[in-house]
C-alpha positions in Angstrom: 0.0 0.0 0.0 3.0 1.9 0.3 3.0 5.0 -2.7 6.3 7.4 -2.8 5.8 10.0 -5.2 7.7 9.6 -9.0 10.7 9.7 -9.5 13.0 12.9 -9.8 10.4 14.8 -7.8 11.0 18.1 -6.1 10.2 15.8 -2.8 12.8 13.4 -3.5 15.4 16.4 -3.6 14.7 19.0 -1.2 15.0 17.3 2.5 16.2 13.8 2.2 13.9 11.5 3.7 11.0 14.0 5.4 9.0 15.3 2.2 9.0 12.1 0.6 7.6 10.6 4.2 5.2 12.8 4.5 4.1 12.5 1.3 3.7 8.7 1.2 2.0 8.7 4.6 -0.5 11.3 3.1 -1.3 9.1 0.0 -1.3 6.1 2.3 -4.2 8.4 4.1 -5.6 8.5 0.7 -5.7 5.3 0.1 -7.5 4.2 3.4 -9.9 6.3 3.0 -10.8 5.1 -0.8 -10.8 1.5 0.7 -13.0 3.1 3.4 -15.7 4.2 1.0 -16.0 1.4 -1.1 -17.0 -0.7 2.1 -19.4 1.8 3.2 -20.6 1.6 -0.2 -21.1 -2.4 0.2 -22.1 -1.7 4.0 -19.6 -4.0 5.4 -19.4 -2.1 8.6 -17.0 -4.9 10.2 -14.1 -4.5 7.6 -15.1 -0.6 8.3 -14.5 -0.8 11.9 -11.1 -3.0 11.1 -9.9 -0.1 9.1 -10.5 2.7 12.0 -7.4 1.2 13.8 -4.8 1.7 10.5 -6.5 5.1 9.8 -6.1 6.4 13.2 -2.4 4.9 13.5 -1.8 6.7 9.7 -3.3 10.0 11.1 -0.4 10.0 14.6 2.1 9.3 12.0 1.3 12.1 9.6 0.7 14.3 13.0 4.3 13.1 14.5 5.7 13.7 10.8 4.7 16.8 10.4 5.4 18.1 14.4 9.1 16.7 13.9 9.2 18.6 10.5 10.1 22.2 9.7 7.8 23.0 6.6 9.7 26.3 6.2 13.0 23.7 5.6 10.9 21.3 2.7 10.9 22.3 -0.5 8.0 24.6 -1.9 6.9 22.2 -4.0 7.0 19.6 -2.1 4.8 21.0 0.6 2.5 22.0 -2.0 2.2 18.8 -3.0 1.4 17.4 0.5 -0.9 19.6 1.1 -2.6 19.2 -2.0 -2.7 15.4 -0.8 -3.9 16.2 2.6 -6.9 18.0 1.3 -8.1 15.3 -0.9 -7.8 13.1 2.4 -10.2 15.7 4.2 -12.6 15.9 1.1 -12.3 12.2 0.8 -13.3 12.0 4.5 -16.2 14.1 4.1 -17.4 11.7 1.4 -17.1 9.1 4.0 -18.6 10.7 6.7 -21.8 12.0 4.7 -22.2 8.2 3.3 -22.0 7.0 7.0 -24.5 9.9 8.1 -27.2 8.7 5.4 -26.6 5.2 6.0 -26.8 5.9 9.7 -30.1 7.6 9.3 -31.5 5.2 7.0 -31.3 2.2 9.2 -32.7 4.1 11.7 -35.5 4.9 9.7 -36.2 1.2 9.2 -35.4 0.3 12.7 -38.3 2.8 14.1 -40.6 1.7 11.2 -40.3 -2.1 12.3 -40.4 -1.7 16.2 -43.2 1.6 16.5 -46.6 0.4 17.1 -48.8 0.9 14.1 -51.9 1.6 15.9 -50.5 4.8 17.6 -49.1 6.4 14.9 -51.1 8.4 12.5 -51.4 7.7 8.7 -51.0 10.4 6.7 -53.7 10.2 3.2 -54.7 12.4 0.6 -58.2 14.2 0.9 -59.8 14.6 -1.9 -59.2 18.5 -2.5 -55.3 16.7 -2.4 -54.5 17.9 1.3 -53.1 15.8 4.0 -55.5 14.6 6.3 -54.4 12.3 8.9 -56.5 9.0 8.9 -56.7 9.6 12.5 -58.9 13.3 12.5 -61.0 11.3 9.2 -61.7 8.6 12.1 -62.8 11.1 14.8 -64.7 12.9 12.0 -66.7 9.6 11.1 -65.6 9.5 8.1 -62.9 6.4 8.4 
């Protein structure tokens, strides 16, 4: 899983060693979190959880990396490029996180729908001038 960046890059000859690091750890981010999305896509939420170990052990290392690291001393370009990388992680988290949120609120959804009692809760139906009327003020009124 391991990505450095091509070959004769600004990273590879600016700081020996921390831009390239940085670098790799960011697109190793990257990476995680496109694995991440595909299984929330296929709602495997127990290869999900497995992956929230590696992300969070990714996320120290890119937090140690870049506490240990002088960006003023790493190349311009270099940094550019990491942070260009870092910001597709955080878009690419966002992804993850609105999938989660619908999923999230989906299963809910299905969860109150099979346990609510269906006596108790009012059905909402068409009148016939195409308002709502709740089947339970139609039943009241007589007309139910």
């Amino acid at each position: 899983m391991q990505r450095s960046p091509p070959s004769g890059s600004q990273a590879e000859t600016s700081v020996p060693g921390t831009d390239v690091a940085g670098l790799t750890l960011a697109h190793d981010l990257l990476s995680l979190l496109s694995q991440e999305f595909e299984v929330l896509k296929a709602q495997q939420f127990d290869q999900f959880e497995s992956l929230q170990s590696a992300k969070e052990a990714l996320l120290q290392q890119i937090a140690t990396h870049v506490r240990q690291h002088d960006p003023q001393t790493a190349g311009s370009a270099s940094r550019a490029d990491f942070k260009d990388v870092i910001r597709r992680c955080r878009d690419a988290h966002r992804r993850n996180e609105t999938l989660l949120r619908n999923q999230l609120t989906s299963i809910q959804g299905t969860l109150q729908a099979l346990t609510a009692p269906t006596s108790s809760l009012p059905t909402e139906v068409y009148d016939r001038t195409g308002r709502i009327a709740s089947r339970l003020g139609r039943l009241m009124d007589g007309n139910g």
